[in-house]
Backbone as CSV, one residue per row, in Angstrom:
resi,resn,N_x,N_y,N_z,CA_x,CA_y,CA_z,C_x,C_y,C_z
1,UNK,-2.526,90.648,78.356,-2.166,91.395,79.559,-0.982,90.721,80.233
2,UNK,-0.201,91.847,81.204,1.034,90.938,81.590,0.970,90.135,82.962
3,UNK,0.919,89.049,83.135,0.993,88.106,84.403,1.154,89.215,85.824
4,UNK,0.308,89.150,86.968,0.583,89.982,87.680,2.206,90.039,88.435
5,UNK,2.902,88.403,88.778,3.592,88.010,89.041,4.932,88.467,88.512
6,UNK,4.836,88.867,86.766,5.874,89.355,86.121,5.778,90.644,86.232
7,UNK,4.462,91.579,86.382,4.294,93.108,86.522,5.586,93.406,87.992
8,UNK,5.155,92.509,88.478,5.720,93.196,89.914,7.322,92.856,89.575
9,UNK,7.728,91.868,89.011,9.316,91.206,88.822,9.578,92.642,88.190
10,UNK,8.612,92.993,87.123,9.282,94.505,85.930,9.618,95.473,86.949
11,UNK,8.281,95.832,87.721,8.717,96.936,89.029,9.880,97.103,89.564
12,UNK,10.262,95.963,90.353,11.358,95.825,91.401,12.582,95.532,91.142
13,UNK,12.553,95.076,89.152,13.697,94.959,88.739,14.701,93.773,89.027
14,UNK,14.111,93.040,89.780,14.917,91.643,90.353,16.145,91.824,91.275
15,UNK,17.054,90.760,91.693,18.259,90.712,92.665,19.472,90.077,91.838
16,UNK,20.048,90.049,92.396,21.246,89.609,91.993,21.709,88.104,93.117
17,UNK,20.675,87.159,92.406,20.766,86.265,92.929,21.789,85.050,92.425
18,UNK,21.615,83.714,92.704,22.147,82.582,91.961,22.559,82.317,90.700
19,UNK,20.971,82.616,90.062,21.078,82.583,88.889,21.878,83.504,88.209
20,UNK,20.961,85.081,88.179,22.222,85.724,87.581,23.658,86.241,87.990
21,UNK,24.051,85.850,89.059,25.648,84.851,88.775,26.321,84.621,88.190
22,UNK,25.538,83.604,87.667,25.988,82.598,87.177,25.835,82.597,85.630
23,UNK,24.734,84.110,85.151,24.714,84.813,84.066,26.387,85.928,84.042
24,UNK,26.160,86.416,85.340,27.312,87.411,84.910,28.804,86.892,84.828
25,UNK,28.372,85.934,85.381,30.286,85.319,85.585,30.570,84.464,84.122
26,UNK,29.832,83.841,83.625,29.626,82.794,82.861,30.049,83.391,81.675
27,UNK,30.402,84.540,81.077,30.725,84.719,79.806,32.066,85.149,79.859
28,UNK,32.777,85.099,80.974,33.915,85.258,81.669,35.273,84.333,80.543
29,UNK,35.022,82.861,80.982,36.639,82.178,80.633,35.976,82.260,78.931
30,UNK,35.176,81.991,78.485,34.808,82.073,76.875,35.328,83.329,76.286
31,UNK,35.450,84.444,76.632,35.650,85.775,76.460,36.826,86.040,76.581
32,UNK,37.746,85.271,77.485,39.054,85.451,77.453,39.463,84.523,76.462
33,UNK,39.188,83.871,76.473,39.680,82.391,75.284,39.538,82.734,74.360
34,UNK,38.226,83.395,73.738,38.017,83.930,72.680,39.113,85.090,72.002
35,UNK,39.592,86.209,72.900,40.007,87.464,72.380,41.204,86.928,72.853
36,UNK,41.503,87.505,74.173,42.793,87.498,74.707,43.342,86.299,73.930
37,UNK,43.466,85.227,74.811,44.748,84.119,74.503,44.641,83.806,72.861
38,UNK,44.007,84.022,71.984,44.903,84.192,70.585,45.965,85.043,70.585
39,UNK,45.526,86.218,70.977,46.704,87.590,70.879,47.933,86.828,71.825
40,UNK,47.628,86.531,72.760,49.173,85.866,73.430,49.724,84.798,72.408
41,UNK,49.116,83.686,71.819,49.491,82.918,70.948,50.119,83.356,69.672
42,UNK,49.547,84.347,68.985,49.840,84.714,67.886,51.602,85.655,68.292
43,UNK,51.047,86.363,69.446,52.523,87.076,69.952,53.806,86.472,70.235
44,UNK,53.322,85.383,71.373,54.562,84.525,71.223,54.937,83.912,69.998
45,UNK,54.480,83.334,69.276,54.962,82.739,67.864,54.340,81.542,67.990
46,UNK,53.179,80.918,68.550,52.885,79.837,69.084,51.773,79.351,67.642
47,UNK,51.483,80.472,67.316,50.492,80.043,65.833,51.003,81.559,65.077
48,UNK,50.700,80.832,63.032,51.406,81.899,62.737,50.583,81.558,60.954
49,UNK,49.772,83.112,60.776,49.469,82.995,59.422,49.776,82.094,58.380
50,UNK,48.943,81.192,57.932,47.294,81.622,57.871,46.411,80.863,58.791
51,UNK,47.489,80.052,59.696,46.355,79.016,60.619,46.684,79.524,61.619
52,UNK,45.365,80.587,62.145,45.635,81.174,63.535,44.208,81.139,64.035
53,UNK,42.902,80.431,63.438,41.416,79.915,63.843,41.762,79.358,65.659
54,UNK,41.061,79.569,66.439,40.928,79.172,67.579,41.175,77.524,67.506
55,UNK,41.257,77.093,66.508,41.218,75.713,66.599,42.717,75.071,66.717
56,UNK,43.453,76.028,65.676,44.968,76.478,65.968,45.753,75.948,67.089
57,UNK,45.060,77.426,68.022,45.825,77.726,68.848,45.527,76.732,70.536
58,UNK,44.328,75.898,70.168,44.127,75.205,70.974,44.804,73.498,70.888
59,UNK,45.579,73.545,69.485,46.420,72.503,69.079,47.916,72.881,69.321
60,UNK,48.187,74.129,69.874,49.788,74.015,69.399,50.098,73.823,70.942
61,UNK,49.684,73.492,71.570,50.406,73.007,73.028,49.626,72.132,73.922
62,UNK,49.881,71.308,75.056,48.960,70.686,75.899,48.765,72.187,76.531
63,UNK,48.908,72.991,77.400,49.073,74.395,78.071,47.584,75.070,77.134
64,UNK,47.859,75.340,75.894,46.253,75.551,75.442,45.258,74.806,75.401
65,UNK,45.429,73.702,75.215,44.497,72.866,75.305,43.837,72.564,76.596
66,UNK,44.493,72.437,77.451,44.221,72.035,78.860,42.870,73.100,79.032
67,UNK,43.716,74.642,78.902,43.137,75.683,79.313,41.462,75.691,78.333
68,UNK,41.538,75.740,76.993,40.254,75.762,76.415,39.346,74.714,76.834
69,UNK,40.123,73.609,77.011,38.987,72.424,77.059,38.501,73.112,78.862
70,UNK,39.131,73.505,80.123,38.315,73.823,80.758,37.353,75.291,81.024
71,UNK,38.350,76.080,80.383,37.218,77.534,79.958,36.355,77.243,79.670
72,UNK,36.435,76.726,78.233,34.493,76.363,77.484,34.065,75.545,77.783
73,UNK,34.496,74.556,78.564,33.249,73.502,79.111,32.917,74.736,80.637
74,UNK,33.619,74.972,81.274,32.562,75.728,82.242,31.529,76.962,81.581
75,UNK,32.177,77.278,80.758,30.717,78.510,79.969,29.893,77.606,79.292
76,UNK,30.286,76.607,78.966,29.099,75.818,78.391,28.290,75.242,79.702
77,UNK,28.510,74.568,80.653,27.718,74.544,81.930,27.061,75.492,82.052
78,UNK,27.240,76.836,82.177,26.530,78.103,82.533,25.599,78.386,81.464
79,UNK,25.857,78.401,80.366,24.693,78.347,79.421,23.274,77.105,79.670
80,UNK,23.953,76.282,79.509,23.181,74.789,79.687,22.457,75.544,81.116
81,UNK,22.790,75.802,82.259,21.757,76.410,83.369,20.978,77.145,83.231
82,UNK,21.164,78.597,82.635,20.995,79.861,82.394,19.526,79.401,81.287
83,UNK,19.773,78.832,79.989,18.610,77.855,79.162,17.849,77.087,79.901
84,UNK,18.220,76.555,80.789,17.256,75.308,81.470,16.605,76.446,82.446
85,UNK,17.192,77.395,83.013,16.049,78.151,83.468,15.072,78.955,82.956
86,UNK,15.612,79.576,82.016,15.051,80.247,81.182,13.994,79.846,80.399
87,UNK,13.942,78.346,79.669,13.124,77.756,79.379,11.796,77.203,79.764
88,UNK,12.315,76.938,81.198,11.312,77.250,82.217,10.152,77.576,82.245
89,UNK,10.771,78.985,82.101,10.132,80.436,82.568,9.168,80.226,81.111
90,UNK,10.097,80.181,79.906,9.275,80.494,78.906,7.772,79.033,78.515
91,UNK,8.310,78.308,79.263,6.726,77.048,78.419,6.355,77.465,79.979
92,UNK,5.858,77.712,80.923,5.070,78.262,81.771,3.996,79.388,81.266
93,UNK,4.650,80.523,80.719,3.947,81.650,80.391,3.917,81.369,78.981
94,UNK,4.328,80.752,78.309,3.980,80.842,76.751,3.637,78.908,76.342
95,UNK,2.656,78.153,76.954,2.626,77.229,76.496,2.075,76.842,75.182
96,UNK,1.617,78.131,74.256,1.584,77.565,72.692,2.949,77.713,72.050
97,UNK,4.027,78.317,72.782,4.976,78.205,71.936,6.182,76.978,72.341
98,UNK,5.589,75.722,73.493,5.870,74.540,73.855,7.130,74.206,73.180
99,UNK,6.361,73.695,71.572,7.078,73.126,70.665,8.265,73.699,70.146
100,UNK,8.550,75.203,69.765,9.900,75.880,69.787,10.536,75.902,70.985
101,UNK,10.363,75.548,72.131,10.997,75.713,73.033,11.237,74.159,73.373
102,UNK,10.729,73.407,72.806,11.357,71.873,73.094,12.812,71.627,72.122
103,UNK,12.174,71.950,70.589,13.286,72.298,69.538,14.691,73.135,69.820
104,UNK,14.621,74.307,70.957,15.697,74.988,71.255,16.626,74.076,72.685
105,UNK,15.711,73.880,73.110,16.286,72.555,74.339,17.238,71.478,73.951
106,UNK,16.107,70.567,72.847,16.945,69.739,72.397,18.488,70.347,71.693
107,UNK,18.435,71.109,70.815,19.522,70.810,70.099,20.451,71.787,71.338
108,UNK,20.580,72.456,72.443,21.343,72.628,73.262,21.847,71.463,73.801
109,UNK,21.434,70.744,74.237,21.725,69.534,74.654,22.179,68.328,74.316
110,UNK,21.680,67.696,73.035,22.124,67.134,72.237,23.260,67.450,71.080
111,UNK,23.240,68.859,71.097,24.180,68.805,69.703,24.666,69.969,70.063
112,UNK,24.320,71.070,70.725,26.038,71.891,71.071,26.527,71.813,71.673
113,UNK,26.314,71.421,73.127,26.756,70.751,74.200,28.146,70.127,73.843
114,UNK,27.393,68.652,72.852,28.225,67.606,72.451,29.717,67.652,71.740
115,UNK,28.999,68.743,71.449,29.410,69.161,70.183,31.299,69.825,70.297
116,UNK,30.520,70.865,71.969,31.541,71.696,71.923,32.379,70.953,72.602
117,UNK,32.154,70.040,73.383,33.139,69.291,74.084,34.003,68.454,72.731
118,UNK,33.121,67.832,72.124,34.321,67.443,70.790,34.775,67.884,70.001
119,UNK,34.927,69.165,70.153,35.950,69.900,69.428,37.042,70.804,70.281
120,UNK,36.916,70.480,71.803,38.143,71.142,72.201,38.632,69.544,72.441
121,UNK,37.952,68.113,72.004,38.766,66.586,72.490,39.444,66.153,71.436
122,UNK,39.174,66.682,70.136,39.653,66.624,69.342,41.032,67.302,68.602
123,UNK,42.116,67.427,69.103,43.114,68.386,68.176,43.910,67.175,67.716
124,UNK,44.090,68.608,66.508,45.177,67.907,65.196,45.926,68.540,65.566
125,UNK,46.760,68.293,64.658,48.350,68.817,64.536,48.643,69.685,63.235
126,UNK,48.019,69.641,62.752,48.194,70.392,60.956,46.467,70.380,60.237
127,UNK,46.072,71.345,60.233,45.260,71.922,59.501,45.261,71.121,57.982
128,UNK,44.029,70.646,57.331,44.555,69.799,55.834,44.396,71.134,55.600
129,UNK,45.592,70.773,54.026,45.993,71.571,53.361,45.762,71.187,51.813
130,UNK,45.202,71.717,50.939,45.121,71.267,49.702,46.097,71.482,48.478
131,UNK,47.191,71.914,49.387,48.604,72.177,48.782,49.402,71.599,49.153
132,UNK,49.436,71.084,50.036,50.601,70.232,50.968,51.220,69.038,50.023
133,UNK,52.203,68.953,50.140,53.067,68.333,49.119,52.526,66.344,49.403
134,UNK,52.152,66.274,50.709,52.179,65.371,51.523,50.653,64.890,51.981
135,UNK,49.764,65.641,50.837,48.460,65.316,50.872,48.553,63.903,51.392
136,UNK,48.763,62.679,50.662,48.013,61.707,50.952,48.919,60.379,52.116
137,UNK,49.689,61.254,52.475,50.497,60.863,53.536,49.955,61.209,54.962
138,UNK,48.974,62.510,54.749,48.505,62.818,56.024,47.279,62.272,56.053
139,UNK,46.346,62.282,54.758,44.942,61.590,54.803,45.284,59.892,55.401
140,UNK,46.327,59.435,55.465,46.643,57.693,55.835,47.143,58.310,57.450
141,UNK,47.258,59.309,57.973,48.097,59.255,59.090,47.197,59.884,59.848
142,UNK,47.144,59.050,61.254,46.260,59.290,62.682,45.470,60.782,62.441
143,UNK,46.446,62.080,62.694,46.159,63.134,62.564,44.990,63.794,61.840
144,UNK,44.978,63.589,60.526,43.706,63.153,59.923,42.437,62.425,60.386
145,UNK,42.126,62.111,61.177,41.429,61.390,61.570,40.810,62.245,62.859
146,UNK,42.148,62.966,63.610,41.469,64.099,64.409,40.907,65.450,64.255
147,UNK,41.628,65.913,62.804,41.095,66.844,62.006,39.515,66.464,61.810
148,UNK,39.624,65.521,61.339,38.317,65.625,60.587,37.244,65.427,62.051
149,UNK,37.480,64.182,62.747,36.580,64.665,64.136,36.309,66.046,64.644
150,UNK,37.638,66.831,64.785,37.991,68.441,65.098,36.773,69.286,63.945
151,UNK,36.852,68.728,62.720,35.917,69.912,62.148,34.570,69.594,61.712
152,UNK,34.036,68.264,62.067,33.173,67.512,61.949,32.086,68.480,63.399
153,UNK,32.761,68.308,64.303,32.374,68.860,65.688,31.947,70.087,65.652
154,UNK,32.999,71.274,65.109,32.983,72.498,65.211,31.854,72.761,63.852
155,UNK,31.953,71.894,62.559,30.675,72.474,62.026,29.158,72.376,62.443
156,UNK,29.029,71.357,63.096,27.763,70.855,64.043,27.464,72.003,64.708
157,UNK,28.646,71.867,65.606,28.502,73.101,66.755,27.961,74.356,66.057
158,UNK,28.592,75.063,65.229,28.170,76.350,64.500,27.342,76.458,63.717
159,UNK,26.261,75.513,63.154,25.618,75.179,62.465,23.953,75.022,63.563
160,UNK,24.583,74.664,64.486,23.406,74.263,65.952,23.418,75.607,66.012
161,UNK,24.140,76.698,66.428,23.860,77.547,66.770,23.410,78.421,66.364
162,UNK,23.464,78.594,64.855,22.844,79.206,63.763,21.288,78.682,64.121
163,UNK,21.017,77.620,63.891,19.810,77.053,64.495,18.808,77.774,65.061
164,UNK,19.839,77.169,66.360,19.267,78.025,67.714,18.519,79.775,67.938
165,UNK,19.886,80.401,67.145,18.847,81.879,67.050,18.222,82.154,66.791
166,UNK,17.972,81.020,64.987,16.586,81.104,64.339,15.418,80.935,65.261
167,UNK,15.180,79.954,66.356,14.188,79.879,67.062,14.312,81.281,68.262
168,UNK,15.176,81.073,68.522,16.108,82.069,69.801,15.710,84.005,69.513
169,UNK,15.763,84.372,68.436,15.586,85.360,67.897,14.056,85.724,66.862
170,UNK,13.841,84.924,66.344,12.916,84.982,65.132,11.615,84.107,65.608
171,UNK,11.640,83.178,66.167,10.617,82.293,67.102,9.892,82.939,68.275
172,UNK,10.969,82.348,69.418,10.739,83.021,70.877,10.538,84.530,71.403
173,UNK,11.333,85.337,70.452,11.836,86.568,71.036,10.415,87.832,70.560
174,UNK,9.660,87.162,69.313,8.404,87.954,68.836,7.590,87.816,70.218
175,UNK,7.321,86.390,70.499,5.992,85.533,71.742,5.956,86.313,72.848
176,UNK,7.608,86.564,73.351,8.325,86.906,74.531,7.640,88.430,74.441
177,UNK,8.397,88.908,73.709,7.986,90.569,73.492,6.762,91.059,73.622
178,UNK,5.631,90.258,72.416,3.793,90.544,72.562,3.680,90.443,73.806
179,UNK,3.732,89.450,74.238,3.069,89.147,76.088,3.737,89.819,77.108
180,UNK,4.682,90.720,76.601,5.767,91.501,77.614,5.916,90.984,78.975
181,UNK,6.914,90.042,78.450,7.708,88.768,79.235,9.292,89.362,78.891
182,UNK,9.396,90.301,78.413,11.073,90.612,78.187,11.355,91.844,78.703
183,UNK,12.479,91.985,79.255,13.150,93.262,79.862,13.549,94.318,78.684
184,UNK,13.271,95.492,78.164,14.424,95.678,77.407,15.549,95.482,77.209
185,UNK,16.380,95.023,78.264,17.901,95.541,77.956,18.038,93.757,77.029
186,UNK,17.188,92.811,77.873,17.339,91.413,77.177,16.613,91.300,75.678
187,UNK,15.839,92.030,75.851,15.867,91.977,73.493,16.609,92.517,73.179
188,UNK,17.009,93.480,73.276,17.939,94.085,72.566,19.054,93.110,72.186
189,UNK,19.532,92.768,73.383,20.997,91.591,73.052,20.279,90.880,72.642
190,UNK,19.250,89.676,72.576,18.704,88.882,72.083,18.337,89.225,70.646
191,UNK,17.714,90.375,70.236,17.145,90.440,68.947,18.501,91.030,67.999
192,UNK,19.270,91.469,68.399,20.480,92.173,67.621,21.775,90.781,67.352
193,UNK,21.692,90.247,68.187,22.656,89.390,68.417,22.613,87.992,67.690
194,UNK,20.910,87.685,67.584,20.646,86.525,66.568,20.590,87.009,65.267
195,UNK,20.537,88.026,64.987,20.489,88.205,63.693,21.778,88.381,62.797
196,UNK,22.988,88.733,63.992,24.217,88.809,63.433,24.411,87.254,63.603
197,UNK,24.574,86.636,64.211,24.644,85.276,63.967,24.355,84.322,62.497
198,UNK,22.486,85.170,62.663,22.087,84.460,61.147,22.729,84.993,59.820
199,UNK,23.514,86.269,60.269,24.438,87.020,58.859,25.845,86.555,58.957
200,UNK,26.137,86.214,59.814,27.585,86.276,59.962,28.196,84.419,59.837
201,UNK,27.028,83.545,59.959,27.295,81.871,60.102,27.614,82.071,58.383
202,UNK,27.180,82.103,57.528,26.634,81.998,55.956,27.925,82.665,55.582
203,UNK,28.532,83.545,55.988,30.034,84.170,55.576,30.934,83.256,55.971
204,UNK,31.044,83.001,57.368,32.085,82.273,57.615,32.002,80.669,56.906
205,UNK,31.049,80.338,56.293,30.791,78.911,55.796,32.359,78.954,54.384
206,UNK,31.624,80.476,53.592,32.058,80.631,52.420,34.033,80.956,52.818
207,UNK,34.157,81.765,53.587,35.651,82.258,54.274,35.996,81.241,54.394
208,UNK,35.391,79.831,55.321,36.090,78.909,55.895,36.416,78.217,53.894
209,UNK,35.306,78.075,53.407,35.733,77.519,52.031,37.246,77.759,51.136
210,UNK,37.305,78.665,50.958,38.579,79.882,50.407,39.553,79.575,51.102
211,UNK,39.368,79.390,52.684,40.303,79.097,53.263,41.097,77.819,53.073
212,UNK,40.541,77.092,52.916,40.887,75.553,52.953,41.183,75.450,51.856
213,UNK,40.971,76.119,50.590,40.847,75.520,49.265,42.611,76.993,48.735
214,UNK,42.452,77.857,49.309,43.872,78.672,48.322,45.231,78.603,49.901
215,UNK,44.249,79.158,51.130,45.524,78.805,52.316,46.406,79.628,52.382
216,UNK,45.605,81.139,52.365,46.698,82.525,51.699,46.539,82.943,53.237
217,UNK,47.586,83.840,53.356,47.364,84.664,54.730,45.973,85.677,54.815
218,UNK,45.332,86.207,53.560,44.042,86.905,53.503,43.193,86.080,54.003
219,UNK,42.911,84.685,53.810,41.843,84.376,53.776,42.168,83.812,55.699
220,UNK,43.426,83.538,56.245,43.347,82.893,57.151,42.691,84.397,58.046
221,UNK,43.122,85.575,58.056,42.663,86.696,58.755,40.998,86.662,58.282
222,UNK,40.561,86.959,57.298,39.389,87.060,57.968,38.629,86.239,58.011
223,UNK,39.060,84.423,58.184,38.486,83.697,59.151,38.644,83.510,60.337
224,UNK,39.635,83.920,61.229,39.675,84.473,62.737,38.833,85.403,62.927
225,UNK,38.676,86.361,62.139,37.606,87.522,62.194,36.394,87.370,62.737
226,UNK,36.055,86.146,61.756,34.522,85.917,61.493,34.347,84.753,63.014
227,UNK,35.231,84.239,63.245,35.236,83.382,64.257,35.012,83.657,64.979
228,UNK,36.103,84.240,65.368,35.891,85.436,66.707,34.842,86.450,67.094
229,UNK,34.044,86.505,65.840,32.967,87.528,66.143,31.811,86.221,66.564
230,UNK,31.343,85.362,65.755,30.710,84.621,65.837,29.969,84.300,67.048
231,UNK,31.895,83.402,67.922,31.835,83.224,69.175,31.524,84.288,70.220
232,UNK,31.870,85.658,69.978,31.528,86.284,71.046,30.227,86.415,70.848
233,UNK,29.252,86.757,70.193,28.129,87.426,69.787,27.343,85.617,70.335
234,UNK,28.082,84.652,70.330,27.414,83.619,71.090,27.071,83.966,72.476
235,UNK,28.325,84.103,72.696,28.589,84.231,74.410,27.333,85.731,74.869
236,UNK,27.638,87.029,74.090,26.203,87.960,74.392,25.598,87.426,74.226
237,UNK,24.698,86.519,73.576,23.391,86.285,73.206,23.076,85.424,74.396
238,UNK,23.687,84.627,75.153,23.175,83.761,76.044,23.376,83.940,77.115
239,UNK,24.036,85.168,77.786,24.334,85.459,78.669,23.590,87.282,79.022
240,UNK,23.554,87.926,78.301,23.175,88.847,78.422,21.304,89.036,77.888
241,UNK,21.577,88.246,76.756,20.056,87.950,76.683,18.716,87.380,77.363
242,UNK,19.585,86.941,78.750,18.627,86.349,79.470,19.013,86.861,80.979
243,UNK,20.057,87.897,80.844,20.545,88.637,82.205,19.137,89.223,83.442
244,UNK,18.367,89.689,82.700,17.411,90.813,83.442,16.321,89.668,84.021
245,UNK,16.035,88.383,82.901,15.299,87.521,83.184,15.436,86.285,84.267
246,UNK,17.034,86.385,84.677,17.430,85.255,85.798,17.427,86.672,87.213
247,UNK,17.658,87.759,86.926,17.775,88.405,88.448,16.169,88.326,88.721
248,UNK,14.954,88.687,87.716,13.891,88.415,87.743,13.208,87.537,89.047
249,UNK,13.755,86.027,88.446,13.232,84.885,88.747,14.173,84.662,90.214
250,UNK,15.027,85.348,90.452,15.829,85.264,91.532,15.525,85.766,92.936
251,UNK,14.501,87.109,92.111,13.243,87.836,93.004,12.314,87.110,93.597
252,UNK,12.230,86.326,92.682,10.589,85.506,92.677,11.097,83.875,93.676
253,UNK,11.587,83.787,92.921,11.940,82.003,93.352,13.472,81.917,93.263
254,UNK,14.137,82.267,94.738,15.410,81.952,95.111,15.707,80.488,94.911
255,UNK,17.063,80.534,94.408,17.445,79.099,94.242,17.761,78.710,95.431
256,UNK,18.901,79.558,96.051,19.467,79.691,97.444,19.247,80.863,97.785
257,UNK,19.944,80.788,99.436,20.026,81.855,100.103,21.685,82.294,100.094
258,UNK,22.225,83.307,99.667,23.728,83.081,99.254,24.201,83.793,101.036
259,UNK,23.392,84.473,101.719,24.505,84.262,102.842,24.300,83.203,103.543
260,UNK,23.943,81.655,103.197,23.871,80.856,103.861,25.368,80.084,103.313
261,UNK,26.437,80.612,102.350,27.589,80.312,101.847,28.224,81.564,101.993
262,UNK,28.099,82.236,103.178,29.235,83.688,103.129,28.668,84.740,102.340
263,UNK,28.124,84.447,101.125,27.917,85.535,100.342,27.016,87.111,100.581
264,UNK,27.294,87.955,100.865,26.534,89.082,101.573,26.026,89.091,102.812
265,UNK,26.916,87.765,103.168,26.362,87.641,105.451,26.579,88.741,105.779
266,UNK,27.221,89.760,105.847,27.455,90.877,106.377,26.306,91.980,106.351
267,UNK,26.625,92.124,105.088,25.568,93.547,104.659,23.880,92.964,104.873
268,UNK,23.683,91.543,104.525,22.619,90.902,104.999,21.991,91.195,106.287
269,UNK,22.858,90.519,107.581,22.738,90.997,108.737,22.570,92.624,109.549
270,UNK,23.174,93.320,108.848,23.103,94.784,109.521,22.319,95.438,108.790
271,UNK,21.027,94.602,107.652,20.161,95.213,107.016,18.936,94.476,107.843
272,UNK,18.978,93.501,108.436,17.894,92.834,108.918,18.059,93.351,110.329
């Protein structure tokens, strides 16, 4: 049966409090980073077939770099919140499923977190190349050394996150559903969204392979492809998948009061 506490959250549909905020804003600079500023990069001439991977374009200037390293560390903050609440919520009402929800914690924290910060701290300058005339001139030179940190990071990272849905989608999202603890609109993104993840990590493993190994303009396109889908279908899954469930809890247990910071003092007041 469903918690009386959550019957009434389903009723009233929740607010648009703190939390989800900080859901809706939060998929914001990732989303531009993601789509947009390649297309400006690739337009200006700033990256140029077959190395045009986000990893690219966050190497060919301090100006990108600056910008990615603070876009995705603030969507990564917002995730890291958005999970820590969410998690919450879930070993409260589901304490036999404790242990997947310690497993999805940790590796947020420990290893994509980490992860993602060392791979926007990391840029190279040249992509290895297994054609490059100058192979073993670059394996002896600094650069190399940030590459490989650079993709050391980013496979962790994408590899955690593959992870993650497995519990995120295939774990949590059955528990969530039986005990009707989930909104529709949040399985849907949740259950659609991990599963492209779990189809779409296993392609880009093999793309990224091809890529590195022939270095043709085919293979560099549809590893931006796969990238780019990857990352966004990250950004839905953690932001929209847990949208209905932070206005919820926003109903229930205000973090703040937002016109106590300006926010809706107005319409607040001439409603009270």
């Amino acid at each position: 049966s469903m918690p009386e506490g959550t019957l009434r959250l389903r009723c009233e549909g929740g607010i648009m409090g703190f939390r989800a905020c900080v859901a809706a804003v939060g998929w914001i600079p990732a989303t531009i980073l993601n789509i947009v500023l390649p297309v400006v990069a690739v337009w200006r001439g700033d990256v140029a077939l077959p190395n045009v991977m986000l990893s690219d374009v966050m190497a060919s200037g301090p100006l990108y770099e600056a910008v990615y390293t603070w876009g995705f560390s603030l969507s990564m903050i917002c995730v890291c919140f958005v999970f820590r609440e969410a998690s919450t919520f879930w070993r409260q009402k589901l304490p036999s499923m404790a242990p997947d929800v310690d497993r999805f914690v940790f590796m947020l924290y420990a290893l994509c977190a980490p992860c993602l910060l060392g791979l926007v701290a990391f840029q190279y300058k040249h992509d290895l190349s297994l054609h490059r005339e100058d192979l073993w001139a670059l394996i002896y030179d600094f650069d190399f050394l940030l590459w490989a940190l650079h993709v050391f990071h980013t496979s962790v990272f994408f590899l955690t996150c593959c992870a993650m849905a497995y519990i995120y989608g295939l774990r949590l999202s059955p528990a969530l559903d039986a005990s009707g603890l989930t909104h529709p609109s949040d399985r849907f993104w949740r259950s659609s969204g991990s599963w492209c993840i779990l189809m779409l990590t296993p392609v880009g493993v093999v793309v990224r392979f091809f890529h590195l190994f022939s270095g043709t303009a085919l293979w560099g396109i549809l590893l931006v492809l796969v990238e780019v889908a990857l990352i966004q279908v990250f950004v839905i899954v953690a932001f929209l998948g847990v949208a209905r469930l932070m206005m919820e809890l926003d109903l229930a247990e205000p973090m703040m009061d937002l016109t106590h910071i300006g926010l809706y003092g107005s319409a607040r007041r001439k409603a009270d």
